[in-house]
mmCIF file of the N, C-alpha and C atoms, coordinates in Angstrom:
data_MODEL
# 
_entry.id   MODEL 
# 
loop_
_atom_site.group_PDB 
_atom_site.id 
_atom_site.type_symbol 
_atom_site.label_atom_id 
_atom_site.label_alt_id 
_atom_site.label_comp_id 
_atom_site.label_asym_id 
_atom_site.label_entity_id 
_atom_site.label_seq_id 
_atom_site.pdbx_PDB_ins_code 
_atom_site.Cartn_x 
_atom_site.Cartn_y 
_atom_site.Cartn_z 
_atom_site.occupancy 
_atom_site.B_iso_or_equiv 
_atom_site.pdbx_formal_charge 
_atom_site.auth_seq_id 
_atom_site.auth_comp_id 
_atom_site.auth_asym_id 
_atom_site.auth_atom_id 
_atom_site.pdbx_PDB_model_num 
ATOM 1   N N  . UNK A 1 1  ? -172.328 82.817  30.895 1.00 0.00 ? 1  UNK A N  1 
ATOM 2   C CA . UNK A 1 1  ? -172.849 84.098  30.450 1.00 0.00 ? 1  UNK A CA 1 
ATOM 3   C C  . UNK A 1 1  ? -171.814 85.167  30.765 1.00 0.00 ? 1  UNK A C  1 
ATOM 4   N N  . UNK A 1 2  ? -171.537 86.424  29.873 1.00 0.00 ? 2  UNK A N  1 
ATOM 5   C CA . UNK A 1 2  ? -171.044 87.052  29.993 1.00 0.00 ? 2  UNK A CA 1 
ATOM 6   C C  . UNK A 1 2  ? -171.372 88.200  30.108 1.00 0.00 ? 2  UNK A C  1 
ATOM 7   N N  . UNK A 1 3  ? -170.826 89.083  30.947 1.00 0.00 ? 3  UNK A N  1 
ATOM 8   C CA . UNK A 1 3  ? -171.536 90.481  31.138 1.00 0.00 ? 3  UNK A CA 1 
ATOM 9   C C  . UNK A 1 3  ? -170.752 91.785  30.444 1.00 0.00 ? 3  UNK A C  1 
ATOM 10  N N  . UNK A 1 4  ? -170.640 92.929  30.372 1.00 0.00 ? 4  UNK A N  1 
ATOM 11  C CA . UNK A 1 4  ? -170.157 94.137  30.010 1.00 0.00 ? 4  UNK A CA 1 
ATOM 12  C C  . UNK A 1 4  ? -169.773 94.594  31.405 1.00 0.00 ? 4  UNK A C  1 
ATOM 13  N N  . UNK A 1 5  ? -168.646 94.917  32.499 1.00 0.00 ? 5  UNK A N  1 
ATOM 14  C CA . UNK A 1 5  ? -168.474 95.694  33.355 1.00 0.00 ? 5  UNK A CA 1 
ATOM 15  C C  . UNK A 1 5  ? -167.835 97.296  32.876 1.00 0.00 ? 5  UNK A C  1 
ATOM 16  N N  . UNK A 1 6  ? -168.349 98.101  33.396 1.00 0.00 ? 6  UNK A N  1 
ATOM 17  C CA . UNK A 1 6  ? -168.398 99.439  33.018 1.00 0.00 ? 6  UNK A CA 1 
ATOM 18  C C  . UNK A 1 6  ? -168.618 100.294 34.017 1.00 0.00 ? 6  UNK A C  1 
ATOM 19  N N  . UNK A 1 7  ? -168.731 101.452 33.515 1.00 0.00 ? 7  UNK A N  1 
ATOM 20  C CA . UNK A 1 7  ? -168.553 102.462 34.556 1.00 0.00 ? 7  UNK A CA 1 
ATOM 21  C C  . UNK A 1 7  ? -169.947 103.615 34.117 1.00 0.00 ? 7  UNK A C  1 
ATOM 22  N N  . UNK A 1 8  ? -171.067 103.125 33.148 1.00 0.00 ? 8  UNK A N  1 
ATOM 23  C CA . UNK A 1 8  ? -171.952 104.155 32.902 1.00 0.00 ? 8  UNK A CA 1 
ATOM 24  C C  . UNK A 1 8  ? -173.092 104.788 33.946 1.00 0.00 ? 8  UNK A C  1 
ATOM 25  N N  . UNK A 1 9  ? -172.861 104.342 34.990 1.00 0.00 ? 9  UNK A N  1 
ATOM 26  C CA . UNK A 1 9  ? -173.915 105.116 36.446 1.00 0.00 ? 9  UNK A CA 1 
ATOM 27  C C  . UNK A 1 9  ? -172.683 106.637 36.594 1.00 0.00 ? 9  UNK A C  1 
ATOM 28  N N  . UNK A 1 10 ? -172.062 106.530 35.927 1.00 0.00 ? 10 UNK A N  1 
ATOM 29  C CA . UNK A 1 10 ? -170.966 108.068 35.988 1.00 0.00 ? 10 UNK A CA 1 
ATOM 30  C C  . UNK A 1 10 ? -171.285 108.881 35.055 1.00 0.00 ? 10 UNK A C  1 
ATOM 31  N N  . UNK A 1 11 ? -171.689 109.858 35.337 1.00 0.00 ? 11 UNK A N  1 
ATOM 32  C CA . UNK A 1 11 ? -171.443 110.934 34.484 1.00 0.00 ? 11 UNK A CA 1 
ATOM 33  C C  . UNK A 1 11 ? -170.324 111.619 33.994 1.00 0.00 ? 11 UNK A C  1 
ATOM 34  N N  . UNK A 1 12 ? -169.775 111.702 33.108 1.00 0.00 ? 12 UNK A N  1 
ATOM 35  C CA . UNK A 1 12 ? -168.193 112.503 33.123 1.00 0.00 ? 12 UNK A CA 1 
ATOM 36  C C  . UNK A 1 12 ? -168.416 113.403 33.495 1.00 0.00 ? 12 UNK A C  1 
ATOM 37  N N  . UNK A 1 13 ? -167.329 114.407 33.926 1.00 0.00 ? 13 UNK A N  1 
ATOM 38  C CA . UNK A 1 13 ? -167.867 115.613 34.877 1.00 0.00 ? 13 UNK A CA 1 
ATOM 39  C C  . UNK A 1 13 ? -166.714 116.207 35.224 1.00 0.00 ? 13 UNK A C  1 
ATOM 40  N N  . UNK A 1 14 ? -166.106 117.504 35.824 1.00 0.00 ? 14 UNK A N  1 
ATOM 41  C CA . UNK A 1 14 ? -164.864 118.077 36.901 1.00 0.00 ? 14 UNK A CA 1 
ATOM 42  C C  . UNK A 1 14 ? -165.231 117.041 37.453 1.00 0.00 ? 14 UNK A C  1 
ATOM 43  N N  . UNK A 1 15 ? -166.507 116.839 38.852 1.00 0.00 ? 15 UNK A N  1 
ATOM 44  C CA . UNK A 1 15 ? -166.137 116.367 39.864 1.00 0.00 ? 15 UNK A CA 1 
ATOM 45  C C  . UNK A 1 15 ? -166.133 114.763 39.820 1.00 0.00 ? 15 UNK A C  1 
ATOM 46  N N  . UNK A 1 16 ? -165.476 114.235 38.721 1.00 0.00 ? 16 UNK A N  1 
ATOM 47  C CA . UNK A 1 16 ? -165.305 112.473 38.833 1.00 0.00 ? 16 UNK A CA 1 
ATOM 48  C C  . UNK A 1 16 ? -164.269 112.434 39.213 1.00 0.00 ? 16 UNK A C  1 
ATOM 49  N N  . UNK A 1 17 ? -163.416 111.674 39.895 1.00 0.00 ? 17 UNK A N  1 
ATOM 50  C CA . UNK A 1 17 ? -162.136 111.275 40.089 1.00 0.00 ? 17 UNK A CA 1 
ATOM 51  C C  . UNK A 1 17 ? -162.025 109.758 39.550 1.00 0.00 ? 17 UNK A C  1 
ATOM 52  N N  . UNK A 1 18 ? -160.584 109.576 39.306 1.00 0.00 ? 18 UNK A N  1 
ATOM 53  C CA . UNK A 1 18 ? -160.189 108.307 39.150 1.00 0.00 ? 18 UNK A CA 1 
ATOM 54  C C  . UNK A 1 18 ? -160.871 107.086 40.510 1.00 0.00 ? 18 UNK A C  1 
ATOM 55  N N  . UNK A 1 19 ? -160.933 107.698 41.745 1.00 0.00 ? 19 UNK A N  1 
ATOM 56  C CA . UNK A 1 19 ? -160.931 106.804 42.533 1.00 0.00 ? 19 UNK A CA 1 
ATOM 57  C C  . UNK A 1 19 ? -162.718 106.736 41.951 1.00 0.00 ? 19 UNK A C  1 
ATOM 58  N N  . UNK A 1 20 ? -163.180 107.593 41.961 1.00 0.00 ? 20 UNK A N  1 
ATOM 59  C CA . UNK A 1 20 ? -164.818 107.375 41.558 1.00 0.00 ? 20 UNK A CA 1 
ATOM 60  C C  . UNK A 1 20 ? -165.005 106.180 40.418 1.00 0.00 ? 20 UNK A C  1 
ATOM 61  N N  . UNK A 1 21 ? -164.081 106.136 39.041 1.00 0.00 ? 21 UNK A N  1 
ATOM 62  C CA . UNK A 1 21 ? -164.060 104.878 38.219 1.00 0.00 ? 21 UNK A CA 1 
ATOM 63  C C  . UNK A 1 21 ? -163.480 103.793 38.791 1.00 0.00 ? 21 UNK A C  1 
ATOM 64  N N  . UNK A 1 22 ? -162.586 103.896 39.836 1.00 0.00 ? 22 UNK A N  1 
ATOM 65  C CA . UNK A 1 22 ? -162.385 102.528 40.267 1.00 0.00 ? 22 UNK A CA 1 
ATOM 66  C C  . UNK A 1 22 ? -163.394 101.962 41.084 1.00 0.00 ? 22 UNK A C  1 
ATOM 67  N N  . UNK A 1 23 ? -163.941 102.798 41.797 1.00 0.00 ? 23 UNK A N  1 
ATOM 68  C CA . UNK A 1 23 ? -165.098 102.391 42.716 1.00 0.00 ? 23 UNK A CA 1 
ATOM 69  C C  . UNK A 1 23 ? -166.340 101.998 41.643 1.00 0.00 ? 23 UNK A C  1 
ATOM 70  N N  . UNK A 1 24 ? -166.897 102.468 40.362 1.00 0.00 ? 24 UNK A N  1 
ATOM 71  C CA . UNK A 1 24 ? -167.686 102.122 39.826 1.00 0.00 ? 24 UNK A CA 1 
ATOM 72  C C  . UNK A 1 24 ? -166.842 100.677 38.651 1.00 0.00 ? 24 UNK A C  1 
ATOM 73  N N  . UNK A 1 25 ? -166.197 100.689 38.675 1.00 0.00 ? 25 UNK A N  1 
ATOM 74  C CA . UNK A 1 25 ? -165.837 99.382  37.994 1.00 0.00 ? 25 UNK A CA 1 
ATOM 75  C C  . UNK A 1 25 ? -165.995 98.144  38.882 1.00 0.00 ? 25 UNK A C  1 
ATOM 76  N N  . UNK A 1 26 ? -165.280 98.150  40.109 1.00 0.00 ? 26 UNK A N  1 
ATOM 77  C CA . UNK A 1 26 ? -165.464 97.205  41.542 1.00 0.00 ? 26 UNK A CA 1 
ATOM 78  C C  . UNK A 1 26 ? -166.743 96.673  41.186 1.00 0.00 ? 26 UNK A C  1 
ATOM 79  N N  . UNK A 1 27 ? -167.910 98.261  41.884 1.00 0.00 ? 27 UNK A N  1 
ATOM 80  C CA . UNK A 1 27 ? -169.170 97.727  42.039 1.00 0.00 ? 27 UNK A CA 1 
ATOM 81  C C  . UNK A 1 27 ? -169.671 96.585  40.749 1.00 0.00 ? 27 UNK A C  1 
ATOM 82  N N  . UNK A 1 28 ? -168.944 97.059  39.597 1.00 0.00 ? 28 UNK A N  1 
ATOM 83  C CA . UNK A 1 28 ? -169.775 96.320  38.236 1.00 0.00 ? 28 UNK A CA 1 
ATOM 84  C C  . UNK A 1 28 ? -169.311 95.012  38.274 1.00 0.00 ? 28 UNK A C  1 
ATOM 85  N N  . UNK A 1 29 ? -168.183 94.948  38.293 1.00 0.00 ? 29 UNK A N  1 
ATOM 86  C CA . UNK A 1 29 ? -167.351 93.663  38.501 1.00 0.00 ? 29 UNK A CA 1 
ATOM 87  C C  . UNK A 1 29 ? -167.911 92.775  39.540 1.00 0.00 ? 29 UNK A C  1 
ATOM 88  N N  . UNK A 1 30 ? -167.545 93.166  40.997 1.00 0.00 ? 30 UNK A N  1 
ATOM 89  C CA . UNK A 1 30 ? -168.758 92.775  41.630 1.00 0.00 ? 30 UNK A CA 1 
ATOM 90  C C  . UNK A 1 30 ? -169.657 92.022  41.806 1.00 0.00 ? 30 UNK A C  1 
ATOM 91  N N  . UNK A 1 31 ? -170.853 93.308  41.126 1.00 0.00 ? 31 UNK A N  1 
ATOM 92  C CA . UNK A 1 31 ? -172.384 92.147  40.756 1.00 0.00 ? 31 UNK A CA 1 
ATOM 93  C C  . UNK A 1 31 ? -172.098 91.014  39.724 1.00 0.00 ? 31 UNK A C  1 
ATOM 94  N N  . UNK A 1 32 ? -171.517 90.797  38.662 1.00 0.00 ? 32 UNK A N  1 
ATOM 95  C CA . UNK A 1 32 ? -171.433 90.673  38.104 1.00 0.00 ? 32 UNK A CA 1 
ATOM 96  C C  . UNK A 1 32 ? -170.715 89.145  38.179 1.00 0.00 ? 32 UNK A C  1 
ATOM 97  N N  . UNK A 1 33 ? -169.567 89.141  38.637 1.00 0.00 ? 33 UNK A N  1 
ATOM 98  C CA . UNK A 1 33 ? -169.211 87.665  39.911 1.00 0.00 ? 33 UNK A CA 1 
ATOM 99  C C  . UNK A 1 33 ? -170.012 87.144  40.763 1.00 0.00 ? 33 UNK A C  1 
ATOM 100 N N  . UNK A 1 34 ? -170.980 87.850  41.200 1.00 0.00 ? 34 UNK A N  1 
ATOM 101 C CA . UNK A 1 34 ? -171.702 87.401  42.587 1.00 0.00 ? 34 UNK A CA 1 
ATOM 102 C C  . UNK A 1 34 ? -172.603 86.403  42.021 1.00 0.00 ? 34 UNK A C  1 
ATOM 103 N N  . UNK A 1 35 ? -173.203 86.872  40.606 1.00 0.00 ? 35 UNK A N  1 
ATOM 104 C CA . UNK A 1 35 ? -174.145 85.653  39.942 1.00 0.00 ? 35 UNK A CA 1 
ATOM 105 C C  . UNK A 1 35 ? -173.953 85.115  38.604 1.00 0.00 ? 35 UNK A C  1 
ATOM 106 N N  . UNK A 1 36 ? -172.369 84.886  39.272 1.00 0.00 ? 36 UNK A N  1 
ATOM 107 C CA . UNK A 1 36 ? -171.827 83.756  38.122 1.00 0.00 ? 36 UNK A CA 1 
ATOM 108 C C  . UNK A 1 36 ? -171.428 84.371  36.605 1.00 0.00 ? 36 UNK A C  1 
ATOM 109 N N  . UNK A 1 37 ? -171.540 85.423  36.423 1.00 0.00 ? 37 UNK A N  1 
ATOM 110 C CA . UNK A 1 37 ? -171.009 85.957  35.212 1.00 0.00 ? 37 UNK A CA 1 
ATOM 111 C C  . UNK A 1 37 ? -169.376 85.830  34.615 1.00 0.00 ? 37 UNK A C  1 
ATOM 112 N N  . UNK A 1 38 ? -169.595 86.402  33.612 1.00 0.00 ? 38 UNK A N  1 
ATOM 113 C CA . UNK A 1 38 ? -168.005 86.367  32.992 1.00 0.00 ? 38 UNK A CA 1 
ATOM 114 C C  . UNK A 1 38 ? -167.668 87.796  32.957 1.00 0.00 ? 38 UNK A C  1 
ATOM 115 N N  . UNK A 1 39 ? -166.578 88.764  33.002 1.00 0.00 ? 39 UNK A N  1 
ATOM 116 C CA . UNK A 1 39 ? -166.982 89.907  32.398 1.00 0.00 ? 39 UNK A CA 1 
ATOM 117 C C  . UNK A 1 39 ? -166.169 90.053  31.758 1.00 0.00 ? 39 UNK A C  1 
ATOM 118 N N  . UNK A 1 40 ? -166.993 91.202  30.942 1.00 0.00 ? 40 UNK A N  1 
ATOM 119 C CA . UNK A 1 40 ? -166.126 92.182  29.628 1.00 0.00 ? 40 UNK A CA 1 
ATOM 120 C C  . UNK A 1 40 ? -165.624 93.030  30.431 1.00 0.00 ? 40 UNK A C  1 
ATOM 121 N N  . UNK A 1 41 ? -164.636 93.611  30.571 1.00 0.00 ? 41 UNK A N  1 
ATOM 122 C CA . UNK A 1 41 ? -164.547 95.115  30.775 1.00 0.00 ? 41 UNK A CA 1 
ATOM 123 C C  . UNK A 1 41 ? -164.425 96.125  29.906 1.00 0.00 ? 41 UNK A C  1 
ATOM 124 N N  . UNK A 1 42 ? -165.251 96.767  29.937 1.00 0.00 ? 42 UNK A N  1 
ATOM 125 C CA . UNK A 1 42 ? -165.892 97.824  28.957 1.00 0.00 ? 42 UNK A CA 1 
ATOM 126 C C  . UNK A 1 42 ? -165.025 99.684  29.177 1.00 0.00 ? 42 UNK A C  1 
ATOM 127 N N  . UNK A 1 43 ? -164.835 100.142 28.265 1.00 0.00 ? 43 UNK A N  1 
ATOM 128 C CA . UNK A 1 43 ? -164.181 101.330 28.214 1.00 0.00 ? 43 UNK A CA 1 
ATOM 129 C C  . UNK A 1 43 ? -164.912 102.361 29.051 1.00 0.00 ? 43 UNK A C  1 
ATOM 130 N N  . UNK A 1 44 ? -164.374 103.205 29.333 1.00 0.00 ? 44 UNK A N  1 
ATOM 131 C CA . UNK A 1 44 ? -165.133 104.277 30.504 1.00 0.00 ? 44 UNK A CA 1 
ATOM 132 C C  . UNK A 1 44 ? -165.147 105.743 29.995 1.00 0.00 ? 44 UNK A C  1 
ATOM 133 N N  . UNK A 1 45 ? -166.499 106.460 29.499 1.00 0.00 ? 45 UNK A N  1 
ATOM 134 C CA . UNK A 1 45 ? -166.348 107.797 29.308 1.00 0.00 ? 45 UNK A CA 1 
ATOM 135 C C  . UNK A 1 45 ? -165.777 108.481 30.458 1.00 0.00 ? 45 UNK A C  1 
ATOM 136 N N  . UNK A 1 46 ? -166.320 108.490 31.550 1.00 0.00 ? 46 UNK A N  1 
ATOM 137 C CA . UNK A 1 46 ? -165.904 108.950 32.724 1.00 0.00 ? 46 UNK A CA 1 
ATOM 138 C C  . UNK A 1 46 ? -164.003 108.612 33.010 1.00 0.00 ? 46 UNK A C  1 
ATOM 139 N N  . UNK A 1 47 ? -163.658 107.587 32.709 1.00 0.00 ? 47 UNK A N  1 
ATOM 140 C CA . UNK A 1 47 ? -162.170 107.601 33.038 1.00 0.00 ? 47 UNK A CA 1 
ATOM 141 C C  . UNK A 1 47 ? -161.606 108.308 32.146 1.00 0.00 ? 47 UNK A C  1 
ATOM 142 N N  . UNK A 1 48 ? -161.986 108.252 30.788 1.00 0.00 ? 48 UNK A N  1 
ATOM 143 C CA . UNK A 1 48 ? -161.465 109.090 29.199 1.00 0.00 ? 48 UNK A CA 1 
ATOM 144 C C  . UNK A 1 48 ? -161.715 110.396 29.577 1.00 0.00 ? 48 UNK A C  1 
ATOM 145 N N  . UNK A 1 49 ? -162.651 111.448 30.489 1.00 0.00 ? 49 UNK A N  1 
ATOM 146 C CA . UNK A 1 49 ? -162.789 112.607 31.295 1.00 0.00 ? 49 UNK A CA 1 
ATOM 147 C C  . UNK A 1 49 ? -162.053 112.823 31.966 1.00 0.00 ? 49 UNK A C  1 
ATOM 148 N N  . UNK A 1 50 ? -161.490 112.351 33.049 1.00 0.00 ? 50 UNK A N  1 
ATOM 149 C CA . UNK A 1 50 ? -161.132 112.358 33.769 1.00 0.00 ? 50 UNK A CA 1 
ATOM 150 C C  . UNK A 1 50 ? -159.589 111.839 34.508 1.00 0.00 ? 50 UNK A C  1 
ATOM 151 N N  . UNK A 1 51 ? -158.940 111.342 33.200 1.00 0.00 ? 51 UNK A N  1 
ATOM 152 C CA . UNK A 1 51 ? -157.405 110.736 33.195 1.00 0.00 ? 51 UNK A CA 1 
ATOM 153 C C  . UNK A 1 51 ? -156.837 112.031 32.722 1.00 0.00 ? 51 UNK A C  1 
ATOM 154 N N  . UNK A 1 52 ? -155.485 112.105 33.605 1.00 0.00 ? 52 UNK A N  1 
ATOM 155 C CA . UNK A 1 52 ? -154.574 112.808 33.558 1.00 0.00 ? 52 UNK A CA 1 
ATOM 156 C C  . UNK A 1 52 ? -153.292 112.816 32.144 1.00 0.00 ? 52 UNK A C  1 
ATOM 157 N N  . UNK A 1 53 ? -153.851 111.549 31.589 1.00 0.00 ? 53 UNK A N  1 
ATOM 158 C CA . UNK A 1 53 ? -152.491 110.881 31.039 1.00 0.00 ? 53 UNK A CA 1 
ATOM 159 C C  . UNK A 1 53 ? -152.497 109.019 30.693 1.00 0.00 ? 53 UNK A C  1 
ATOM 160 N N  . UNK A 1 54 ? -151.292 108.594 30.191 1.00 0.00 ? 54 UNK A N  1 
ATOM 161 C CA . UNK A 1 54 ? -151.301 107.350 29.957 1.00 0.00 ? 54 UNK A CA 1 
ATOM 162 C C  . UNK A 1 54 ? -151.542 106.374 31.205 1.00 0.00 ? 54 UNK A C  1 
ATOM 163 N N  . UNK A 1 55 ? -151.000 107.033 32.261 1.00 0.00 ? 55 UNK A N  1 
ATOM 164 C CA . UNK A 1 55 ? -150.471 106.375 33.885 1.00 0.00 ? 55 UNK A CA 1 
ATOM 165 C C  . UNK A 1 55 ? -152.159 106.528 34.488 1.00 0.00 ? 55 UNK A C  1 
ATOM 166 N N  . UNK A 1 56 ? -152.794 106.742 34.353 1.00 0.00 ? 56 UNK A N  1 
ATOM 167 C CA . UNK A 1 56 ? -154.285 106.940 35.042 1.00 0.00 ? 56 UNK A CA 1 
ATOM 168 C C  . UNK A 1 56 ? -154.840 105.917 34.466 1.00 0.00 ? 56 UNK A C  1 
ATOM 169 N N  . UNK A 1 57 ? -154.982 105.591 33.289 1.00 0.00 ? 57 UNK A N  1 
ATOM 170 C CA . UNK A 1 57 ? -155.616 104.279 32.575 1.00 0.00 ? 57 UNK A CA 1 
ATOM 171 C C  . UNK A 1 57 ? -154.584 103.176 32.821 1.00 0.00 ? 57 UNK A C  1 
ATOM 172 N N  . UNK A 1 58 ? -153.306 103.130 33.174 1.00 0.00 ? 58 UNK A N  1 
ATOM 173 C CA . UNK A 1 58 ? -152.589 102.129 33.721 1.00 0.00 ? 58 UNK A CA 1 
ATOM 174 C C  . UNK A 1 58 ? -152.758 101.471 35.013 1.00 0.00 ? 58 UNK A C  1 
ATOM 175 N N  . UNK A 1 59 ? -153.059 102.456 36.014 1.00 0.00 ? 59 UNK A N  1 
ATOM 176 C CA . UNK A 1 59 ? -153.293 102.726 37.350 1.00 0.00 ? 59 UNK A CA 1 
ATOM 177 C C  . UNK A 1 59 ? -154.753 102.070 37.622 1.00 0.00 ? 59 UNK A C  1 
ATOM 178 N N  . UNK A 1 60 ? -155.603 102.494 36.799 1.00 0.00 ? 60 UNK A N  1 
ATOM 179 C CA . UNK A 1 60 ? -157.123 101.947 36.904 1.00 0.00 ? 60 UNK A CA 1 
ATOM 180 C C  . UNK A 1 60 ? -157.284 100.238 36.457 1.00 0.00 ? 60 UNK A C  1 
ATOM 181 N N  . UNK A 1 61 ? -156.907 100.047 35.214 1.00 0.00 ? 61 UNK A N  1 
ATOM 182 C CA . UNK A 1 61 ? -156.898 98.844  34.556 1.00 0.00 ? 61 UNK A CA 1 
ATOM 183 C C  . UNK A 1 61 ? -155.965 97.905  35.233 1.00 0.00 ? 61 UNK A C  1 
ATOM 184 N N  . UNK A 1 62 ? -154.807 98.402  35.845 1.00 0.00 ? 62 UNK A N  1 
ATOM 185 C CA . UNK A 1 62 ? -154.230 97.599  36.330 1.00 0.00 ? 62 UNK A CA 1 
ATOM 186 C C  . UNK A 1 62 ? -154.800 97.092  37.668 1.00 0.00 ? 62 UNK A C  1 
ATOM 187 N N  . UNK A 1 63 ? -155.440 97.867  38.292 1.00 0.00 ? 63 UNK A N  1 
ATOM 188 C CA . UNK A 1 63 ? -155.763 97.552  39.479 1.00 0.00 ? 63 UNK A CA 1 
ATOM 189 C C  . UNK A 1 63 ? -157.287 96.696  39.315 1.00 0.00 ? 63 UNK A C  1 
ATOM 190 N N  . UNK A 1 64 ? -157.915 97.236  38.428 1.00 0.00 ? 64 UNK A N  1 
ATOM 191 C CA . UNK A 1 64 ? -159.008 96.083  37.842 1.00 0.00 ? 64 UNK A CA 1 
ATOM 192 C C  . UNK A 1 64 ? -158.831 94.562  37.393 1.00 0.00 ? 64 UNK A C  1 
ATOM 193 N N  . UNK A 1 65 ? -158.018 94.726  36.637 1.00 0.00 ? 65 UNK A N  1 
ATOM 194 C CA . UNK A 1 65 ? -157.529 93.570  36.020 1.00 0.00 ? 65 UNK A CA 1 
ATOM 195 C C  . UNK A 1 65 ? -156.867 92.470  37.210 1.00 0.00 ? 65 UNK A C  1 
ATOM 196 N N  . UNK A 1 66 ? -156.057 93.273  38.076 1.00 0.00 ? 66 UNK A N  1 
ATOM 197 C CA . UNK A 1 66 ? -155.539 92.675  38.977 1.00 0.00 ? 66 UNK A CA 1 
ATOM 198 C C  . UNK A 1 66 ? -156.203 91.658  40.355 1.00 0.00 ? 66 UNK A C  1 
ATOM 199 N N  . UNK A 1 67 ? -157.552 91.972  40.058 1.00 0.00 ? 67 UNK A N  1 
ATOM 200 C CA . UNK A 1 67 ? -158.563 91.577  40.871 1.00 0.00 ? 67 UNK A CA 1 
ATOM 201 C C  . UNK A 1 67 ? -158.486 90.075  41.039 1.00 0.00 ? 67 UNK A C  1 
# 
């Protein structure tokens, strides 16, 4: 089974930070391993808010992916 990991418990917002989407991707990823899933990783309004640039979605994904 496969799941969607995402970041939608975020609201986009000023006060999101990048570290806030990495911390909500973790958590999704996460549950999501813990009972045997597969995941998608799913695009993030909140990171698309809240990226500075190309290097913020590099920085995030890479460190996700890297898991």
């Amino acid at each position: 089974i496969a799941s969607g990991a995402g970041t939608d418990d975020l609201q986009p917002g000023p006060r999101v930070t990048i570290a806030d989407v990495e911390a909500a991707y973790e958590e999704s990823c996460g549950f999501i391993e813990s009972v045997g899933g597969r995941i998608i990783l799913m695009a993030s309004r909140a990171l698309a808010a809240c990226a500075k640039g190309p290097d913020d979605y590099v920085k995030v994904y890479g460190r996700i992916l890297g898991q």
